[in-house]
C-alpha positions in Angstrom: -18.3 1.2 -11.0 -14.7 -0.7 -10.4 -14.3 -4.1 -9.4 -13.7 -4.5 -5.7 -10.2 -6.1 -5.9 -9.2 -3.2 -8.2 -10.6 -0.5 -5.7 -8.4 -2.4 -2.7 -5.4 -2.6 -4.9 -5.1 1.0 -5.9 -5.4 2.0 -2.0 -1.9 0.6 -1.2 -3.9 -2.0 1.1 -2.2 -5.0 -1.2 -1.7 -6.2 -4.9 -4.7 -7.1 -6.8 -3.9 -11.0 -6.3 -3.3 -10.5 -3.0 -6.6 -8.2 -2.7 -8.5 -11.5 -4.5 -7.3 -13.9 -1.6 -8.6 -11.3 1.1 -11.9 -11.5 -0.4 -12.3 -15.2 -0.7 -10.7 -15.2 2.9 -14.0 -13.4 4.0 -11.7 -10.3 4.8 -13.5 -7.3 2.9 -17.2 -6.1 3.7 -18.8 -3.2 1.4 -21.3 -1.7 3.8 -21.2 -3.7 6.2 -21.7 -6.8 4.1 -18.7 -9.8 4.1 -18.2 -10.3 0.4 -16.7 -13.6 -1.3 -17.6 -12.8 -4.9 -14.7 -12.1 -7.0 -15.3 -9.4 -9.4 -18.4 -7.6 -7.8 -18.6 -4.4 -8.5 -18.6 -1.4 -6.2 -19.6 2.7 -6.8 -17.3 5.4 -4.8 -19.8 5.9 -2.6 -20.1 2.4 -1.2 -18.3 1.6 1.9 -15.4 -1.0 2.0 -13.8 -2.7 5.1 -11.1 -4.5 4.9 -9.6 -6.7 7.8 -12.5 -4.5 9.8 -10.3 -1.3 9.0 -12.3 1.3 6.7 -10.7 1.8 2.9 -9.2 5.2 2.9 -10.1 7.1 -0.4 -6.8 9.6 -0.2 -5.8 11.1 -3.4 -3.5 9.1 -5.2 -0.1 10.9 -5.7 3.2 9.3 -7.7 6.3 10.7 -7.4 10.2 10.1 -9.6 13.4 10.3 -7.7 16.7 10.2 -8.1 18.0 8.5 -4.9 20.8 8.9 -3.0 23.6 6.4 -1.8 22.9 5.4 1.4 19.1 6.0 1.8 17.1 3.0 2.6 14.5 1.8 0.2 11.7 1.5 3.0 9.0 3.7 4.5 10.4 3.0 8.0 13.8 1.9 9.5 14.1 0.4 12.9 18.3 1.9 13.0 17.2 5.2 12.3 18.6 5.3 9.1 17.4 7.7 6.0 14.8 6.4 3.7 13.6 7.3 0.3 10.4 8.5 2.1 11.6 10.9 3.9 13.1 12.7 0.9 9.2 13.5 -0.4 7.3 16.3 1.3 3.9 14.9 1.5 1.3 13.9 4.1 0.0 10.9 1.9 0.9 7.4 3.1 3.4 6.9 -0.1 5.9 4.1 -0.2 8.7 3.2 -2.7 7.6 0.9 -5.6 10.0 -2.0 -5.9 13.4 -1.6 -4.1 17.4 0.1 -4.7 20.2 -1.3 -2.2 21.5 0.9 0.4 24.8 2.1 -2.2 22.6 1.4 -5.6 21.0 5.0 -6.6 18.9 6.5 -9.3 15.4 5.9 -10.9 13.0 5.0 -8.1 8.9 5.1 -8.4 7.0 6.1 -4.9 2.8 5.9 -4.7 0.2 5.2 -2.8 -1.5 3.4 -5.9 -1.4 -0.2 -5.1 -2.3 -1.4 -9.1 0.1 1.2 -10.4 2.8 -0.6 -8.3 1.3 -3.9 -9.3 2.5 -2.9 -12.7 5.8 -1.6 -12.7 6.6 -4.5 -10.6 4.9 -7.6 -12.2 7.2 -9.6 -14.3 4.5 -10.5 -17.3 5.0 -6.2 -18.0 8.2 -6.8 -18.7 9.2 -3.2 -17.5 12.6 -2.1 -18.5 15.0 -1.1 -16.1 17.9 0.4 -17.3 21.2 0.1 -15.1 25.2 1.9 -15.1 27.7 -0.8 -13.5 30.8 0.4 -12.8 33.3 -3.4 -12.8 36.4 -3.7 -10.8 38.1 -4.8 -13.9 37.7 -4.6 -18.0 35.0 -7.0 -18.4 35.4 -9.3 -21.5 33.5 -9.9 -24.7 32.9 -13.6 -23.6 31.7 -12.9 -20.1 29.6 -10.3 -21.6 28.2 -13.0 -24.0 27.7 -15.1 -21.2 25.6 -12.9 -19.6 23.0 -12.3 -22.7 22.6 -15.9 -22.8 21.2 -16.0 -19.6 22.6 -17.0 -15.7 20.9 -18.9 -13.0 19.9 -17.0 -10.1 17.2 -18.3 -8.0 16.2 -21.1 -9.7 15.7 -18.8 -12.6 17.6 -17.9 -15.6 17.7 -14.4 -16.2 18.5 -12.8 -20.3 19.3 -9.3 -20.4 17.6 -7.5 -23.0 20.7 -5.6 -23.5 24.4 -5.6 -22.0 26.9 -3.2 -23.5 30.3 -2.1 -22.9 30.1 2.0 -22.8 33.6 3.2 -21.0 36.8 1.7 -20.4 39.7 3.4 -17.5 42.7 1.2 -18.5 44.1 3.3 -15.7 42.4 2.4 -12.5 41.2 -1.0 -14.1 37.4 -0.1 -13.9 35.0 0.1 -17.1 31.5 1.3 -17.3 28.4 -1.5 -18.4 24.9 -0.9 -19.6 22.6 -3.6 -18.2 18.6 -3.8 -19.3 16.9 -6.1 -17.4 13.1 -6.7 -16.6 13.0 -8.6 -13.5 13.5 -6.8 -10.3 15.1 -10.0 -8.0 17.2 -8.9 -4.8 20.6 -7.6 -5.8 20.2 -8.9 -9.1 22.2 -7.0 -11.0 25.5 -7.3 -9.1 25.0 -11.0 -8.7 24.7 -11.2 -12.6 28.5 -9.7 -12.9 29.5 -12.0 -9.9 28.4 -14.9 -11.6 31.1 -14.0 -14.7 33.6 -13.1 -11.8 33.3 -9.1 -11.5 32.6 -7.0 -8.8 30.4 -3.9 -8.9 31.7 -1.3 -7.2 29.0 1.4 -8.2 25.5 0.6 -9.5 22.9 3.4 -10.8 19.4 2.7 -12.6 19.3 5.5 -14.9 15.5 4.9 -16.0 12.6 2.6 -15.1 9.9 2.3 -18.1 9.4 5.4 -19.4 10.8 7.2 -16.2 14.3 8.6 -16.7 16.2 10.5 -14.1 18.9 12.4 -16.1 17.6 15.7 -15.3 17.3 15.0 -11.7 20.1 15.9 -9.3 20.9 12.9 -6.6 17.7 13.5 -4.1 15.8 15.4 -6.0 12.1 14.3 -7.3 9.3 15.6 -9.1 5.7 14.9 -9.5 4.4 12.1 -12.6 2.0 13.8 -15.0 -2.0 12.2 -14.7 -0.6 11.4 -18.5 2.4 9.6 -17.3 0.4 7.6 -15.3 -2.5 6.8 -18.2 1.5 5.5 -19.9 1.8 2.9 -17.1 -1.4 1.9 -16.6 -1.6 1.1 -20.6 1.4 -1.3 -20.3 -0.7 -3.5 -17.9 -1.1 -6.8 -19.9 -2.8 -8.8 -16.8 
């Protein structure tokens, strides 16, 4: 038996907190019965409504890949535009777990596991995502500094676990930066360099977690192991 806001979670239908509120909202019935308890416990077999729409038990699927530039991170987009689900052949009502700008490419996370998104995506996991900035300009050991310290965004300050200088073109005035961060905030990484006065001109997460992309080609994507999924649900520390 699994708790009830677990079960809800883990069908994409919302995060566990959010899956909490439903209930005390008077939202969810298991068969046929409105339930306010939090915690109660229901089998596989039992029935469970929520917002009068019947729980779908679909196999649960999770998918890695290496997304393109100019793909939307969305399951639907109202200009017509590409998005990262439909790069993955499958009939299961998937969706990207956490977001990539438009132009950012790289490591991305699709399921239709609502906990398993929970945690990637919670802060208190502290999930590393691993970022390639390419700077217009040679960025600086001070503004570097600067950044590991910490910078305000959103109320927030935000300290890199890491920020390292890997390749300089003297050339065309560019360098390559490796950024680790843990929050996932809109656009944070290029705001982070804007705030120490450089622009990104090309961003690429190179690995979320345990998830790395390096030998993925740009739109392609495989399958996560039922063991690479044990790996994330371990890390869960709510």
């Amino acid at each position: 038996m699994e708790r009830l806001q677990k079960i809800i979670a883990q069908a994409g239908i919302a995060s566990r907190r959010k899956a909490e509120k439903l209930i005390l909202d008077g939202k969810v019935k298991v068969n046929g019965n409105i339930v306010k308890e939090l915690g109660t416990k229901v089998k596989e077999s039992d029935q469970i409504e929520v917002n009068n729409e019947l729980l779908s038990k679909e196999d649960k699927e999770y998918y890695l890949l290496n997304k393109p530039r100019q793909v939307i991170t969305s399951t639907s987009d109202e200009k017509g535009r590409k998005t990262v689900v439909d790069l993955i052949e499958t009939d299961k009502r998937i969706y990207p777990v956490g977001r990539l700008d438009y132009d950012t490419t790289g490591a991305l996370l699709l399921t239709n596991d609502g906990e398993f998104a929970n945690i990637i995506t919670h802060p208190k996991n502290e999930v590393e995502k691993v970022y390639l900035a390419k700077l217009k300009g040679i960025i600086t050991g001070e503004a570097i500094n600067k950044i590991k310290k910490g910078i305000k965004i959103d109320n927030s300050i935000i300290r890199p676990k890491r920020v390292k200088l890997k390749k300089i073109d003297k050339e065309k005035n560019t360098c390559i930066v490796e950024i680790i961060i843990h929050e996932g905030k809109n656009h944070e990484v290029k705001r982070l360099f804007e705030k120490v006065d450089y622009e990104v001109l090309k961003l690429t997460r190179r690995k979320i977690g345990p998830f790395s992309v390096k030998e993925l080609k740009s739109g392609e994507y495989r399958k996560l192991t039922p063991k690479e999924v044990q790996i994330v649900y371990s890390m869960n520390k709510s």
